[in-house]
Structure formats: C-alpha cells, structure tokens
C-alpha positions as a printed Julia matrix, in Angstrom:
133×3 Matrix{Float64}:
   0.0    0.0    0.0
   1.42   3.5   -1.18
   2.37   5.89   1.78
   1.2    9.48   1.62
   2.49  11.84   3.99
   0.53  15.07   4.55
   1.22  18.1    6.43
  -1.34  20.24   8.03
  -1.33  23.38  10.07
  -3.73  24.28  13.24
  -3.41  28.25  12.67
  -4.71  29.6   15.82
  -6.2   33.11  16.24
  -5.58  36.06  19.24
  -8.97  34.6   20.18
  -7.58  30.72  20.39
  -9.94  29.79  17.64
  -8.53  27.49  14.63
  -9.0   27.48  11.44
 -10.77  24.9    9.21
 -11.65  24.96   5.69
 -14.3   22.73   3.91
 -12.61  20.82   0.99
 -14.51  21.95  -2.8
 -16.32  20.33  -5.37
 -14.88  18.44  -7.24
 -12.45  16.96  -4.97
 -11.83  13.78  -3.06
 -14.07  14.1    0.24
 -15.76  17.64  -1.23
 -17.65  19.49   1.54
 -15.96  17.99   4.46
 -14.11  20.45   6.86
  -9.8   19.67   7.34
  -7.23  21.89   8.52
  -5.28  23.6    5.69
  -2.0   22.3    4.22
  -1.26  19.22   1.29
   1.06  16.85  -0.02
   4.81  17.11   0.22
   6.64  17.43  -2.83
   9.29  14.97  -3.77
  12.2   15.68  -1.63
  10.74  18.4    0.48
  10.81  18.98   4.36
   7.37  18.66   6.16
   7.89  22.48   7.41
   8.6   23.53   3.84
   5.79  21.89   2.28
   3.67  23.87   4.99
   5.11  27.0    4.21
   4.36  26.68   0.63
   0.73  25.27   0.65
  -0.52  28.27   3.39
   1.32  30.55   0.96
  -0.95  29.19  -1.99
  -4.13  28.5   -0.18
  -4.18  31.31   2.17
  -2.04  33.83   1.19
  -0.09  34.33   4.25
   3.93  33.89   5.24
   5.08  31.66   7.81
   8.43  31.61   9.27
   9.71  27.8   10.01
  10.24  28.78  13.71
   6.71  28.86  14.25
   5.7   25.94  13.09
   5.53  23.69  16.47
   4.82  19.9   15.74
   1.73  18.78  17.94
   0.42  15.22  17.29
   0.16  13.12  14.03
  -2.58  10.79  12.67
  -2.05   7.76  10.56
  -4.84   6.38   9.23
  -5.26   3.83   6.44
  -7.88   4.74   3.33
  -8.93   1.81   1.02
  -5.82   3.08  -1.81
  -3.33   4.28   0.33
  -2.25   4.95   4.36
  -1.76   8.66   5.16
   0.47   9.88   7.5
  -0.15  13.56   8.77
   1.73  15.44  10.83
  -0.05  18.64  12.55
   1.85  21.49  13.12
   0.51  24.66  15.73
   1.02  28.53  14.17
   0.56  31.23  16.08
   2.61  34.33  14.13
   2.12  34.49  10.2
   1.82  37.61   8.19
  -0.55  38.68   5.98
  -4.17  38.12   5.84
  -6.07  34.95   5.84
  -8.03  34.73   2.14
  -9.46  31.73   0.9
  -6.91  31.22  -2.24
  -8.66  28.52  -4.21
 -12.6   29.25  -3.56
 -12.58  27.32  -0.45
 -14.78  28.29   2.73
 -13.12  28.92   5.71
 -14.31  29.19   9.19
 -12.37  30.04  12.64
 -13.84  27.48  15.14
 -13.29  27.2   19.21
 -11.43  23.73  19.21
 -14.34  22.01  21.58
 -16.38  22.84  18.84
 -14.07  20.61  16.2
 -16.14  17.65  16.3
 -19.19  19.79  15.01
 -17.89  20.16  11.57
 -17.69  16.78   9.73
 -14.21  16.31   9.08
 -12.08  13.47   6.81
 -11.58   9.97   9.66
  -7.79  10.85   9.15
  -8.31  14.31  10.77
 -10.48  14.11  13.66
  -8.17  12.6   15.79
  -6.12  15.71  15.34
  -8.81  17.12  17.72
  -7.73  15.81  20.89
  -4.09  17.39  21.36
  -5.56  20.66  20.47
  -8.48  21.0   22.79
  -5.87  19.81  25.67
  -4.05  22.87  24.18
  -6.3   25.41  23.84
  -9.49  24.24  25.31
C-alpha cells in the first residue's frame, strides 16, 4: 500500500480559535471540513511543504520557527495509508483569504467535532483542545 504523507497546520487566532476549511467540489471528500495544508513534494521537508501550501491556499507567510509539531494521525484509506503530521502557528503575516474558492471558518477547538471532518483528521482534535481548550 502507497504511503502518503501530509502536512497540516492548526493556525490559531488572538482569540484561540482554529481554522478549518471545507474541501470543494470536485475533490476527493468535497464538503468535508480539514485543517489547511497538502502533499509534500518529492524531496521536500514537512515544514517547507507547509510554508508553501498556506502561501498558496491562504495567502499568508510563515516563518519555520513557528511551526511547532503537535500530534500526528495515521490512518489507512482503502488506496493508500496517510500519515499527517499537525503542526501549531501562532505568528504568520498577511491576511487569511481563501486562495482557491474554499470556505473557511475560525472554530473554538471544543467545537471541532461539530464540523464533519475526513476519519484521518479528527483525531487531530484531541491534542488541540488539551491545548487550547
């Protein structure tokens, strides 16, 4: 079975909110809510492949030294097993925009579990409501 790693990033707000965006149309799992970030290019560092896929989907900058790792999920789909790492972010620059037509919502992390979410992130939820409640 192919191995597909994954990063993603729990950006949290001033208010300790996170954001989520629902996945589009059109796309594997369309309408379903995920923390931003994608697929690692060939060669590339998890932290790098962050910084580049919150560049494209969000517009924003992120420095490498605020990327803090937090918990992972592995989770096995009928065609391949994913591995995703989830990173905290705090300090970016630039404001959040949806950069491919995607909704996004800031969401308390409690409230996670209210947004249906892809199997391979919801138990991403956990570590973050011990962190920020």
């Amino acid at each position: 079975m192919k191995l597909l790693i994954v990063v993603a990033a729990a950006l949290i707000d001033a208010d300790n909110r996170v954001l989520i965006a629902q996945r589009p149309q059109g796309k594997q799992l369309a309408g379903l809510w995920e923390f931003p970030g994608g697929k690692l290019d060939p060669h590339e560092r998890p932290e790098d492949a962050l910084i580049r896929e919150l560049a494209e989907e969000l517009g924003i900058t992120v420095q490498a030294a605020c990327l803090a790792p937090l918990t992972f999920a592995s989770h096995a789909y009928p065609d391949f097993h994913l591995l995703m790492p989830l990173y905290v972010c705090r300090r970016w620059s630039g404001a959040v925009r949806s950069g491919e037509g995607q909704a996004l919502k800031w969401v308390r992390a409690r409230d996670l579990r209210s947004y249906p979410m892809p199997p391979a992130d919801e138990p991403l939820i956990p570590p973050l409501i011990d962190l920020i409640g």
